[in-house]
Structures are given as structure tokens and as C-alpha cells.
BAFI-3210 file (N, C-alpha, C; in Angstrom, 3 decimals, decimal comma, padded with zeros to 6 digits):
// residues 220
n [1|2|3|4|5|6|7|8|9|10|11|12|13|14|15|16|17|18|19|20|21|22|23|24|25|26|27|28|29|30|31|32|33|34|35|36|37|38|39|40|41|42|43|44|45|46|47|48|49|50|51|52|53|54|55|56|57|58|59|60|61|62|63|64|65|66|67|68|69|70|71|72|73|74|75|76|77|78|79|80|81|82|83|84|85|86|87|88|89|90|91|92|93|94|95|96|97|98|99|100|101|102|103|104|105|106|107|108|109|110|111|112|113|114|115|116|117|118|119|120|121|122|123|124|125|126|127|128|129|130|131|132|133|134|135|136|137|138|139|140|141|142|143|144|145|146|147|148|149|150|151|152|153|154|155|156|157|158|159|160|161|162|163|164|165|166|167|168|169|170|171|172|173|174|175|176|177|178|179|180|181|182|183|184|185|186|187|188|189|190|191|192|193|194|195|196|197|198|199|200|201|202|203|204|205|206|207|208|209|210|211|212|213|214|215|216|217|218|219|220]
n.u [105,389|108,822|109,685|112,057|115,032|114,078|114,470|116,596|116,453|114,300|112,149|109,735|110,344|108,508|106,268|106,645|106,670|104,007|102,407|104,115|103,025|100,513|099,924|098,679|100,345|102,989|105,689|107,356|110,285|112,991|113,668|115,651|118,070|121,021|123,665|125,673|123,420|120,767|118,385|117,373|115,846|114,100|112,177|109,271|108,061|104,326|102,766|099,584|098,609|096,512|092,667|090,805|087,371|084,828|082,282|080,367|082,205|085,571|088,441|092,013|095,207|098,451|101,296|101,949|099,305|098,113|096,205|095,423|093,832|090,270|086,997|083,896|083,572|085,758|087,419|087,727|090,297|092,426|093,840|094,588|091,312|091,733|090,309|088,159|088,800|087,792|087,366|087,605|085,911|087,619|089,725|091,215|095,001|094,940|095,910|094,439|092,208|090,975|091,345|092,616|095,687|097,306|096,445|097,024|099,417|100,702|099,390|100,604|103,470|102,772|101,992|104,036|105,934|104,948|104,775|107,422|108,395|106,981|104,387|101,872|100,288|099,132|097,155|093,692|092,287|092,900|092,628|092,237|090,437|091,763|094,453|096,269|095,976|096,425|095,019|094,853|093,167|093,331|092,356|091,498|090,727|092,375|093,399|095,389|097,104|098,575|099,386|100,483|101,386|104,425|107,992|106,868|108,528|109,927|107,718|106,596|108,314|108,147|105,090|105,287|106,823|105,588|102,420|102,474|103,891|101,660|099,625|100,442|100,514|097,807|096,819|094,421|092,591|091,977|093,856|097,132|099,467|101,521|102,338|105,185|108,772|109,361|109,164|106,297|103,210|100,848|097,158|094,372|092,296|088,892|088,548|087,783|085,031|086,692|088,365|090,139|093,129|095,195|098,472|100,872|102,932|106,031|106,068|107,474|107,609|107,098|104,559|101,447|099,170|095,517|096,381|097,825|100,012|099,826|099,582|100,668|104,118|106,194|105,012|106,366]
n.v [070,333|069,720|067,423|067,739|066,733|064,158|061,450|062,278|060,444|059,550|061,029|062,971|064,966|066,098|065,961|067,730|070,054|070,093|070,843|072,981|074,576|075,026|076,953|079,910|082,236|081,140|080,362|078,146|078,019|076,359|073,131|071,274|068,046|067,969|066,259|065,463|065,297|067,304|069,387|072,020|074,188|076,556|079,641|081,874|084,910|085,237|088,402|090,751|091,859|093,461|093,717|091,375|091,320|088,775|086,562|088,235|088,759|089,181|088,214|088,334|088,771|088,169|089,403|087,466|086,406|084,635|083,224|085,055|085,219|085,322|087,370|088,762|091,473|094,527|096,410|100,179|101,407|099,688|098,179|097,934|097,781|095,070|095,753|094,598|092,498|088,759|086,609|082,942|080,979|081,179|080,102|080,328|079,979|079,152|079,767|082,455|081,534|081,691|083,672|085,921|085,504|087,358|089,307|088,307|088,295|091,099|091,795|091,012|092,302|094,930|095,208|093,966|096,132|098,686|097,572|097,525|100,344|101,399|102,342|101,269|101,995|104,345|103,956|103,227|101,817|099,733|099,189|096,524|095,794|097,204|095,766|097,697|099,791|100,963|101,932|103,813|104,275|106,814|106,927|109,649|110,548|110,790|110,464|108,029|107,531|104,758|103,426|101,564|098,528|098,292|099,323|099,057|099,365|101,822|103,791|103,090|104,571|106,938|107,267|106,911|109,256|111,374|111,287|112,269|114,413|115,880|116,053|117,475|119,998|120,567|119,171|116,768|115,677|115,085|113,930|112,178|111,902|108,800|107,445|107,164|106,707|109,382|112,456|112,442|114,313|116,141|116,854|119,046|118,469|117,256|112,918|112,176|109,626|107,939|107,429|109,357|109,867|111,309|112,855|111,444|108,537|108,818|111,686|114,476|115,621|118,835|120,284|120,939|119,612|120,985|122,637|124,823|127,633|128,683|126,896|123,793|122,606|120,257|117,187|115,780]
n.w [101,654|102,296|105,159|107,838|108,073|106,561|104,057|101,482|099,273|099,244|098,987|096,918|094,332|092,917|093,843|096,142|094,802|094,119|096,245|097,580|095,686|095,953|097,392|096,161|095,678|095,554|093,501|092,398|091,318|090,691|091,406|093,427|093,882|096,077|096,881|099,440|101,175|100,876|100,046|097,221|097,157|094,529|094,584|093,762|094,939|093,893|093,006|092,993|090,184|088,915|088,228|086,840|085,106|085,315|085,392|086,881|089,351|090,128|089,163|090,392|089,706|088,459|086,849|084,692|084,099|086,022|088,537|091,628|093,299|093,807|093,770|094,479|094,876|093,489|095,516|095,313|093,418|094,053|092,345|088,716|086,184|084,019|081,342|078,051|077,471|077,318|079,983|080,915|083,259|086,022|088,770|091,530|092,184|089,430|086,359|083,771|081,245|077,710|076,383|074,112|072,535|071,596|072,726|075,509|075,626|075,199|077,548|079,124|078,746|079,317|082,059|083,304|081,941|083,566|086,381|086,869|086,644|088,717|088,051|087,885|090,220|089,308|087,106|086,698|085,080|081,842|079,171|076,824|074,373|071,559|070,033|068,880|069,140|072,548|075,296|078,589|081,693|084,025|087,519|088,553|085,534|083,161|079,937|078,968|076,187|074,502|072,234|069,376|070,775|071,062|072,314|075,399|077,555|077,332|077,133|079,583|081,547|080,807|081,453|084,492|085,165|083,668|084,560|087,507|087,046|085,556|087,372|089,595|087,585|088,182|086,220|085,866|083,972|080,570|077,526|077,717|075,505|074,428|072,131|071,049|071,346|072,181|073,595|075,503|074,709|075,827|075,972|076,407|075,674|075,687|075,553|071,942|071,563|071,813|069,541|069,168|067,021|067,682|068,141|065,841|065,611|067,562|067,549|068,752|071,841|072,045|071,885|073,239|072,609|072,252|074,511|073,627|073,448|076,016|077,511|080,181|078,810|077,783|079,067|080,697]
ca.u [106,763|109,784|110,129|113,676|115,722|113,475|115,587|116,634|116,265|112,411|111,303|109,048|110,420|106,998|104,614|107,306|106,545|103,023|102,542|104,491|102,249|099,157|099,914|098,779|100,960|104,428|105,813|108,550|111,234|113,216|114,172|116,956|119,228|122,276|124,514|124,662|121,825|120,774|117,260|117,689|114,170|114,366|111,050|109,150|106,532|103,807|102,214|098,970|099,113|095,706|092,214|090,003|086,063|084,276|080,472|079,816|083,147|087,381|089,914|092,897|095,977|099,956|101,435|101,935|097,827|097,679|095,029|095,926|091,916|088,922|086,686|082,686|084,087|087,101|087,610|088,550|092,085|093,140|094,205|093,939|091,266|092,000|088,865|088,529|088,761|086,601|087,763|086,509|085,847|088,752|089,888|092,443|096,002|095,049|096,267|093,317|092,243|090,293|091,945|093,414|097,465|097,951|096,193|097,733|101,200|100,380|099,091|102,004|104,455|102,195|101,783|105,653|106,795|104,350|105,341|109,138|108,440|105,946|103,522|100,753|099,538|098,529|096,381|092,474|091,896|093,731|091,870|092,779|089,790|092,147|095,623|096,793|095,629|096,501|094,456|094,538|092,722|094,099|091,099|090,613|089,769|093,264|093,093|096,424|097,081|099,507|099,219|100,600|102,330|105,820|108,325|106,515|109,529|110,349|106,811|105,827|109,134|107,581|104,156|105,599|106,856|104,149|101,078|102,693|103,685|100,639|098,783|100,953|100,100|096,485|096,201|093,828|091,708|092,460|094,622|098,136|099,818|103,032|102,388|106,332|109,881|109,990|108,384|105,097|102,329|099,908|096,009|093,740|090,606|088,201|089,013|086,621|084,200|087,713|088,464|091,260|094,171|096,104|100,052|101,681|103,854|107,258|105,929|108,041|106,431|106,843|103,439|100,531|097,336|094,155|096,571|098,319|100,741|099,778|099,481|102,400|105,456|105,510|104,394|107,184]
ca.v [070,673|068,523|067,590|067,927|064,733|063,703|061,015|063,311|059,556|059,249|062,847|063,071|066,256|066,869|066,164|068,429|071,277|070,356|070,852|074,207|075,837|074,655|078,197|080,417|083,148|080,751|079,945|077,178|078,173|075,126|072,599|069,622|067,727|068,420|065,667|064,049|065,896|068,633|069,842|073,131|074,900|078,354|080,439|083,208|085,004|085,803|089,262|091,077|092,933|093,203|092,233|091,158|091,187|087,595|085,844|089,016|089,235|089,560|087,668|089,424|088,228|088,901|089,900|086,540|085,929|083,791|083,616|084,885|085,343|085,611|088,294|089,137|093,171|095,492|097,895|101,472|101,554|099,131|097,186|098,353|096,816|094,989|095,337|094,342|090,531|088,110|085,057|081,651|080,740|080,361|079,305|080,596|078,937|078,896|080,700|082,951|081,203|081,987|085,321|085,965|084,872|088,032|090,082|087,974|088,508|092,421|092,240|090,674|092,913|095,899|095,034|094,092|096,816|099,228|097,431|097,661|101,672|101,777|103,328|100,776|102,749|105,862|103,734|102,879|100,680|099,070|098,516|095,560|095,551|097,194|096,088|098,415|101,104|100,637|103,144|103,305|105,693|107,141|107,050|111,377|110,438|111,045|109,158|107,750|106,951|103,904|103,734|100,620|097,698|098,917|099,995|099,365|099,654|103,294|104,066|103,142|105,230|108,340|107,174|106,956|110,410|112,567|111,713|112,810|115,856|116,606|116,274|118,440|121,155|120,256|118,399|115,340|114,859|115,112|112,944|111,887|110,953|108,086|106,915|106,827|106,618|110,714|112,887|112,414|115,120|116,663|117,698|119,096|117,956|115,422|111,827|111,747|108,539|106,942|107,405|110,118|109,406|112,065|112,809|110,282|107,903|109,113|113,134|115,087|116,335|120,120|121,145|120,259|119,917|122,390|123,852|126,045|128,548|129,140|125,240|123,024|122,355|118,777|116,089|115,361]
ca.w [101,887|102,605|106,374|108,273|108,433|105,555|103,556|100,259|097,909|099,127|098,866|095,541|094,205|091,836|095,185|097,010|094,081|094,302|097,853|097,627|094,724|096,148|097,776|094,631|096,078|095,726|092,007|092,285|089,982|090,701|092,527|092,937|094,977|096,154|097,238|099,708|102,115|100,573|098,712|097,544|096,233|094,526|094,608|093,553|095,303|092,900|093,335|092,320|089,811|088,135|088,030|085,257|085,712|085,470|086,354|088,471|089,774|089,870|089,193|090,718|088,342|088,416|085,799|083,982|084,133|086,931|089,604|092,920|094,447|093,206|094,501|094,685|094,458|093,584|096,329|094,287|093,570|094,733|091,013|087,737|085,863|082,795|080,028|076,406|077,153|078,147|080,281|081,092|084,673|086,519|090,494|092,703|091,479|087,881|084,845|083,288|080,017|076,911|076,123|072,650|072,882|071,265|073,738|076,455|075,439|074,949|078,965|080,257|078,602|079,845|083,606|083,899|082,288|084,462|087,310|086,992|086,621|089,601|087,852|088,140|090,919|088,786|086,728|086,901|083,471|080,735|078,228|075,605|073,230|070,542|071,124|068,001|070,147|073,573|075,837|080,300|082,427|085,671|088,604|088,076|084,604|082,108|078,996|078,149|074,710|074,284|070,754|069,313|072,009|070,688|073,563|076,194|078,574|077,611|077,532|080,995|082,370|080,767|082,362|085,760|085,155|083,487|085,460|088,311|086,734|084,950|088,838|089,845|087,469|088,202|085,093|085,759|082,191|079,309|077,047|077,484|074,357|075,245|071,167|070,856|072,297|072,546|074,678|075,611|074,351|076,845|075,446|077,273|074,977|075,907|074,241|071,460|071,424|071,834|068,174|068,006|066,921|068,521|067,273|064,832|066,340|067,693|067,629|069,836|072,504|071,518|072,756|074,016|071,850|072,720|075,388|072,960|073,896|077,184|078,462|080,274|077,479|077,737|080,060|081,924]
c.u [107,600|110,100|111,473|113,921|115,269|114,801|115,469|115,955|114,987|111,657|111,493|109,046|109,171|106,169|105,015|106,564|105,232|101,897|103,034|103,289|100,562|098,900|099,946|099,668|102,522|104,470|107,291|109,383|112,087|113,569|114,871|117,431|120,622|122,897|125,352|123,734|120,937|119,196|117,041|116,059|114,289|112,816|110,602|107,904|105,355|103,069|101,140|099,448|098,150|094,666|091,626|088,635|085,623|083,121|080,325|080,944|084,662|087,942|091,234|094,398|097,004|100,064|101,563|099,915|097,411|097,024|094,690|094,660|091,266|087,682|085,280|083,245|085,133|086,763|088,606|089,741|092,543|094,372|093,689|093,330|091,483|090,788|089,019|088,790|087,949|086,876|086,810|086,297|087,348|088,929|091,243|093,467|095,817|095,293|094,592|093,406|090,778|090,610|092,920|094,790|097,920|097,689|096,687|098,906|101,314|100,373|100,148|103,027|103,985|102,555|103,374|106,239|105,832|104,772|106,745|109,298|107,645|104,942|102,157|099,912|098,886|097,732|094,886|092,079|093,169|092,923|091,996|092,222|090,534|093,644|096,815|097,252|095,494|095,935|094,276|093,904|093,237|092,189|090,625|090,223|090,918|093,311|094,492|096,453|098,812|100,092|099,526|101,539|103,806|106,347|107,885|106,969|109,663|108,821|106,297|106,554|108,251|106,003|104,235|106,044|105,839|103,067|101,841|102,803|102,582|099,646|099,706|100,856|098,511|095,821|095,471|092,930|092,388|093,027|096,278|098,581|101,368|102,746|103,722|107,200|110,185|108,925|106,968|103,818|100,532|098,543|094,800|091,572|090,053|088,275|087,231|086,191|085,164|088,359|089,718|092,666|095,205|097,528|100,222|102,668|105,473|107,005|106,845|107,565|107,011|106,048|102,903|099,228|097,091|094,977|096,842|099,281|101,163|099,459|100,893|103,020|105,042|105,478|105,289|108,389]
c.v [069,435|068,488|067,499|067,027|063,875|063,062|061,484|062,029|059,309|059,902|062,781|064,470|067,113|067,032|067,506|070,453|071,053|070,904|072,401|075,074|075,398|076,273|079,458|081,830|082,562|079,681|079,162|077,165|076,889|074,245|070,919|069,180|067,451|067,560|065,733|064,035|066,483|068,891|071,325|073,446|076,617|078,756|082,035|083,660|085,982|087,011|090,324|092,205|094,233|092,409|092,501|090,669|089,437|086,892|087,196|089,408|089,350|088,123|088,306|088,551|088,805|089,079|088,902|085,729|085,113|084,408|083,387|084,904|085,835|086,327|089,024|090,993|093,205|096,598|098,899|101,591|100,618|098,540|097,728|097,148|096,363|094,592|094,956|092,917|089,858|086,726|084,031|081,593|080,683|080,365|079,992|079,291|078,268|079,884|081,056|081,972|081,831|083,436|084,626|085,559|086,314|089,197|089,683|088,462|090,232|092,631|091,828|091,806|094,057|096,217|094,582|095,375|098,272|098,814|097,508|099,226|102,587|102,433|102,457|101,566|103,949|105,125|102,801|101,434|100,377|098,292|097,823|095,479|096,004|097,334|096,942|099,828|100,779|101,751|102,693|104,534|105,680|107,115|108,188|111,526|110,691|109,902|109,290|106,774|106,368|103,967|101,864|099,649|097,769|099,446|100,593|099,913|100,914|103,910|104,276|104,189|106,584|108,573|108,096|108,510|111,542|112,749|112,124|114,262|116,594|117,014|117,563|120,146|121,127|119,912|117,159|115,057|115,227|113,897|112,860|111,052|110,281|107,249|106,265|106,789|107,865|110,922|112,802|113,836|114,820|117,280|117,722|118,966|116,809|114,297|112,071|110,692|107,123|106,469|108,549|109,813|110,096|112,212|111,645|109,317|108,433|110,552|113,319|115,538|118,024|121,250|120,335|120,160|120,804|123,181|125,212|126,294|128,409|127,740|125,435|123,005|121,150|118,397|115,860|116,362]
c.w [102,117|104,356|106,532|108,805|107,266|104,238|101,671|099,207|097,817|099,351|097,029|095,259|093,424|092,901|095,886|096,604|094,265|095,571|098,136|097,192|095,206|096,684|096,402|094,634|095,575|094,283|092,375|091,206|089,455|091,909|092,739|094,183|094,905|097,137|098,078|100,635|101,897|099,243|098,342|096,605|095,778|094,098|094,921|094,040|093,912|093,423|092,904|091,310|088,783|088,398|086,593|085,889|085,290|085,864|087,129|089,142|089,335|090,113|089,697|089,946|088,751|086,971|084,569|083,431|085,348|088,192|090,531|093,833|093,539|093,905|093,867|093,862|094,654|094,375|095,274|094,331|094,061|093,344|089,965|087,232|084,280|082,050|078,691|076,354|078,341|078,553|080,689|082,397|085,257|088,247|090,994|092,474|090,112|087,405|084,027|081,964|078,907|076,507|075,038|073,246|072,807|072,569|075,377|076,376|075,768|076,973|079,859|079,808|079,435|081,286|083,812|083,490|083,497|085,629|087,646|086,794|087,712|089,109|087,643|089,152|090,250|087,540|087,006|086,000|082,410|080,067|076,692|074,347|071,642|070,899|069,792|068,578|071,803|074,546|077,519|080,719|083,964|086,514|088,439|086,428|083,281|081,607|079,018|076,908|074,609|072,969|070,156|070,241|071,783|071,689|074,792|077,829|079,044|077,584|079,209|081,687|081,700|081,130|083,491|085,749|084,685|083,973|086,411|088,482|086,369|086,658|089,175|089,778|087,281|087,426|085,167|085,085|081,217|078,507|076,832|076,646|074,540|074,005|070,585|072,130|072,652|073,817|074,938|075,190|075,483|075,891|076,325|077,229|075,292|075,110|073,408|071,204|071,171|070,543|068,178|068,310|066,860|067,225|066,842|065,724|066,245|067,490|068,704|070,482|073,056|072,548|073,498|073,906|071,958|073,618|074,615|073,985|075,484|078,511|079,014|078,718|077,475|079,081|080,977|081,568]
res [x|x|x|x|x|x|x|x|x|x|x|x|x|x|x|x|x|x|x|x|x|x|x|x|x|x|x|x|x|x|x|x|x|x|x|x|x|x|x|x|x|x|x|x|x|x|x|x|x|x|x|x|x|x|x|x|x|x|x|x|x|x|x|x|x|x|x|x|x|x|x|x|x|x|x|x|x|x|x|x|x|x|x|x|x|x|x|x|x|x|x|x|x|x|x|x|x|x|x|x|x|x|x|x|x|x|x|x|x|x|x|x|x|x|x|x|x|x|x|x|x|x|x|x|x|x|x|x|x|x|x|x|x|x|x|x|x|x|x|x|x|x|x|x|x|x|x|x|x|x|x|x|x|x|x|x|x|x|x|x|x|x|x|x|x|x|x|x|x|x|x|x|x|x|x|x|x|x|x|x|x|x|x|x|x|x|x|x|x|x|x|x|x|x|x|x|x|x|x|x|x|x|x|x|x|x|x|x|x|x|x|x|x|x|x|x|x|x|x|x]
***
């Protein structure tokens, strides 16, 4: 940190930032001086958001990849985890590495927009291995079907809304389809061997698969 009284012309603003982020919790956005006393620092606290398995254990990760603790076990629920990629070692205050770019990019958009809809909490997994097909499971066992990484924004908001609803009407398996920007589609068939490829992209959500007739309408 910078001590108080500390003369602004012989304060090393890189040691100052290095010294800050040594804390893998605190992201230094910027930081300058301000004429003729004055060091102003703007910062962001980083926050889990995610882990990813590793040697035996977790990485626990924000939403940008970086790596807030590293951890023997995941207590249940606590973090969804992210599968389908396989990282290198990494340390508390590093950025995960060895993960595709594309599948990186894919997990950041994911986990921000999930987190800006709260609905990280209502998921178990996120699983990357096909990022054409984007697929998460809730903890009671509902497949959601992403479909391709396309509007993930308006996706997550009809997340955050349909599992809730579907619990509600004591829906917790099956497969929730969130393939487009419409309504989401409710089925109450087991995923098959993780191969079906449910409604078309942008279906309306009408029905509701296997429910038929006599299911919920839609999802949310």
C-alpha cells in the first residue's frame, strides 16, 4: 500500500499496484496522481464465481478466470462447477491457463451474464466440452439446454426465471430448453445420452415436450 504523508514523487505506483493485488480478492483498475498531494486508486473486488476441478482439486475462479483459492474439496452448492476443460496448474492470484480461448471467452460471457441475473445459484454444472451446445444442471438434476453461446444475456434472464418456476410446480428433472431469445420450452423426458437436440433454435415455447396437454404451458 501507500503510507500517509508518503511523498506522492517517491511512491512507485507499479510496487503500489503490486502490493495491492498481491490480495487475489482486489483487482486495481487504476491508479494516478493527482496534483499536488493526492494518489487516487480505483478498485475492484474480485468475487467467486466458479470452480474448475484440477490435480485432485478446485480452483475457485471469478468470472474473468482468475484464481481466488485453491481447494482440496467443493462443499455442495456452494459454486457451480465448470467441466469440459482441462487446466494447467495454477496458484491463488493467477489467471487459469491452458483452456481453449474459445471456450474461455464462452465461460466468461456465461458466468457474467448468470451472475448479473442471479441465477448462478440455481445451477450445479456448466459444462464446456461442446461449446455449440451449451448444457448446465441444477443440483435436483434439470438439464438445461443452452444450445449455441448466442444471447447469453436474454438467456440467463429466462434462466433466473423458469427454474424457479418449474420448482415451484415440482418440476426438478427433466430438460429445460433456453436454445433461443423466445420462451423457453419445458420437457419432462430424461436427457438422452446428452445427444438430443430438443426444439430448433428460437421455438416458441408453446408447450412442453412429453408433457403434452396436460403439463405446465411454458417455463416461465
Amino acid at each position: 500500500g501507500i503510507g500517509r504523508g508518503e511523498n506522492i514523487f517517491k511512491t512507485s505506483l507499479n510496487e503500489a499496484r503490486r502490493n495491492l493485488e498481491s490480495d487475489p480478492l482486489v483487482e486495481v483498475l487504476g491508479i494516478s496522481r493527482v496534483f499536488p498531494d493526492k494518489i487516487t486508486i480505483e478498485i475492484r473486488q474480485r468475487k467467486p464465481h466458479a470452480a474448475v476441478a484440477w490435480l485432485g482439486g478446485y480452483a475457485i475462479i471469478d468470472e474473468r478466470g482468475f484464481t481466488l483459492d485453491v481447494r482440496d474439496s467443493l462443499p455442495a452448492g456452494q459454486y457451480p462447477l465448470v467441466t469440459g476443460i482441462d487446466i494447467e496448474p495454477t496458484q491463488r492470484g493467477a489467471a487459469i491457463q491452458g483452456v481453449d480461448s474459445k471456450k474461455m471467452a464462452v465461460m466468461q460471457q456465461l458466468l457474467t451474464a448468470l451472475q448479473k441475473e442471479q441465477a448462478l445459484a440455481f445451477v450445479s454444472e456448466i459444462n464446456l466440452a461442446d461449446t455449440e451446445r451449451l448444457v448446465m444442471l441444477t443440483a435436483e438434476g434439470l438439464q438445461i439446454d443452452l444450445g449455441r453461446p448466442a444471447d447469453l444475456d436474454v438467456k440467463a434472464k429466462w434462466v433466473a426465471s423458469a427454474v424457479p418456476e418449474l420448482r415451484k410446480q415440482g418440476h426438478t428433472s427433466g430438460i429445460l430448453y433456453v436454445t433461443g431469445v423466445n420462451s423457453p420450452v419445458y420437457s419432462a423426458g430424461a436427457p438422452s445420452s446428452g445427444q438430443d437436440n430438443g426444439p430448433g433454435e428460437g421455438d416458441q415455447a408453446g408447450g412442453n415436450g412429453s408433457e403434452g396437454e396436460g403439463g405446465p404451458e411454458n417455463a416461465a
